[in-house]
C-alpha positions as CSV (number, residue, x, y, z in Angstrom):
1,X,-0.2,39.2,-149.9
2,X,-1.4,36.0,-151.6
3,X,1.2,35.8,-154.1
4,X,4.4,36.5,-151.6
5,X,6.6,33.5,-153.3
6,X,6.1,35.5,-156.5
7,X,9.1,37.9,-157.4
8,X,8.4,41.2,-158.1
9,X,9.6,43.9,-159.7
10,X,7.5,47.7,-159.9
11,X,6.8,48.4,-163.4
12,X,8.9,51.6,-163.3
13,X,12.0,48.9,-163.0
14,X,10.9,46.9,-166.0
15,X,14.2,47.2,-168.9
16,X,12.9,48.6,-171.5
17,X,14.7,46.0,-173.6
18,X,13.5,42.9,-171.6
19,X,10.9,40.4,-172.4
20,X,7.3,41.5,-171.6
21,X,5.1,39.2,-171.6
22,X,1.3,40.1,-171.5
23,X,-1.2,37.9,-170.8
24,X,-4.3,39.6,-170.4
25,X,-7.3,38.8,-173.3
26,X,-7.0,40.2,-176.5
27,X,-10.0,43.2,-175.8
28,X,-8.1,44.8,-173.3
29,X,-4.2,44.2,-175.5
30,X,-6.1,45.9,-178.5
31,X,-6.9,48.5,-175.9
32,X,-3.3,49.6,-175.1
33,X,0.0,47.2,-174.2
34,X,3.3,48.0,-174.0
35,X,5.0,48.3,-177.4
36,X,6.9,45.3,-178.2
37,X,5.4,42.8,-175.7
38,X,4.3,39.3,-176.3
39,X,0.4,38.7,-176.7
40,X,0.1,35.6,-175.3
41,X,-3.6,35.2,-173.5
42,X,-3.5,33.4,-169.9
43,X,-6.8,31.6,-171.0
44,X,-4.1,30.5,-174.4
45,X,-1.3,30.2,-172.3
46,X,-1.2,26.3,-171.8
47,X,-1.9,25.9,-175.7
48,X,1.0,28.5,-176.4
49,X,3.4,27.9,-173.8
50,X,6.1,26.2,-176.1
51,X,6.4,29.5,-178.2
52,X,6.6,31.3,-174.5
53,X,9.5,29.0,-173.7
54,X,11.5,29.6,-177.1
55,X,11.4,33.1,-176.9
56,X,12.3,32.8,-173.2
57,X,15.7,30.8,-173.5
58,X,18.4,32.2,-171.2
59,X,15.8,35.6,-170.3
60,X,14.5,36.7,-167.5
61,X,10.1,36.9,-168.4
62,X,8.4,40.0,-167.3
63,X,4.6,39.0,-166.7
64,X,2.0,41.6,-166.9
65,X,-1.5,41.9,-166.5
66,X,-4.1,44.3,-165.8
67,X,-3.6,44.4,-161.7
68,X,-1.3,41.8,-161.2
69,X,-3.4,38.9,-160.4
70,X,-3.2,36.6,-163.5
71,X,0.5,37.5,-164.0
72,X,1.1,36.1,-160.8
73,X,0.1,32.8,-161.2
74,X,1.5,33.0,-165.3
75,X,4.7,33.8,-163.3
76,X,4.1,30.8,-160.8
77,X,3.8,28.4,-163.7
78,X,6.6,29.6,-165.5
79,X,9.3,29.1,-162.5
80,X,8.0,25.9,-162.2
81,X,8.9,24.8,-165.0
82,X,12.1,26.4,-164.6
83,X,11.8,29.6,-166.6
84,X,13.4,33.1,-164.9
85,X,10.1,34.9,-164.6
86,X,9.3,38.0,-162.3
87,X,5.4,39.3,-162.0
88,X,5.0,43.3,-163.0
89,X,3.7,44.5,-159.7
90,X,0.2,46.4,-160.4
91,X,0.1,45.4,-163.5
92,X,-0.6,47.7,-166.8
93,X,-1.9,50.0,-164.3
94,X,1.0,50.7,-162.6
95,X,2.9,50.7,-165.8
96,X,0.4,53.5,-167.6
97,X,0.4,55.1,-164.1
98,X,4.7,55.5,-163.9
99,X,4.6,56.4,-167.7
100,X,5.3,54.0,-169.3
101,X,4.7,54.3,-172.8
102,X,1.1,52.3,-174.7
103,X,0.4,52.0,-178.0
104,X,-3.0,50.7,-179.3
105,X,-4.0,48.3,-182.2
106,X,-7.5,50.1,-182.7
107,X,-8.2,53.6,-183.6
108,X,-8.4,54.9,-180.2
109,X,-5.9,56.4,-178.1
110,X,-3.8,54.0,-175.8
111,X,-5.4,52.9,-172.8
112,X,-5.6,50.4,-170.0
113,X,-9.1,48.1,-169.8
């Protein structure tokens, strides 16, 4: 696996009080994200990371993505520069897939793009 440094954790296992962080594009958040997540778009992520890094002080980050793929390397970035992050493994997928609850900002039902 390409991102075998990266800490993991199954989406099942996410708290459902911690700090989600979501960095797919804002198409697919409008779609469906986990209620109370932070939107912060990986292709944004450099421009925004100061906001990332208050809200992160003394908390562990959960990344997610779609698959996996972008939080991984969102994840990579943020532990080195010394921020407790952990990528959602499977991404939105996997958290739709164990139940996890979605809400949606449009007028469709919740769903993973």
């Amino acid at each position: 696996m390409p991102y075998g440094r990266i800490p993991e954790v199954d989406a099942a296992a996410v708290p459902s009080d911690a700090l989600l962080l979501d960095v797919r594009e804002d198409d697919e958040w409008v779609a469906g994200h986990a209620e109370g997540a932070v939107h912060v778009p990986m292709s944004a992520f450099v421009a925004r990371f100061g906001e990332v890094a208050e809200r992160a002080a003394d908390r562990k980050v959960y990344v997610v993505c779609r698959v996996g793929g972008r939080s991984a390397q969102v994840t990579q970035y943020l532990l080195g520069q010394g921020i407790d992050a952990v990528n959602v493994d499977g991404g939105m997928l996997a958290w739709a897939a164990a139940g996890r609850p979605l809400v949606a900002d449009g007028r469709e039902p919740a769903q993973v793009v």
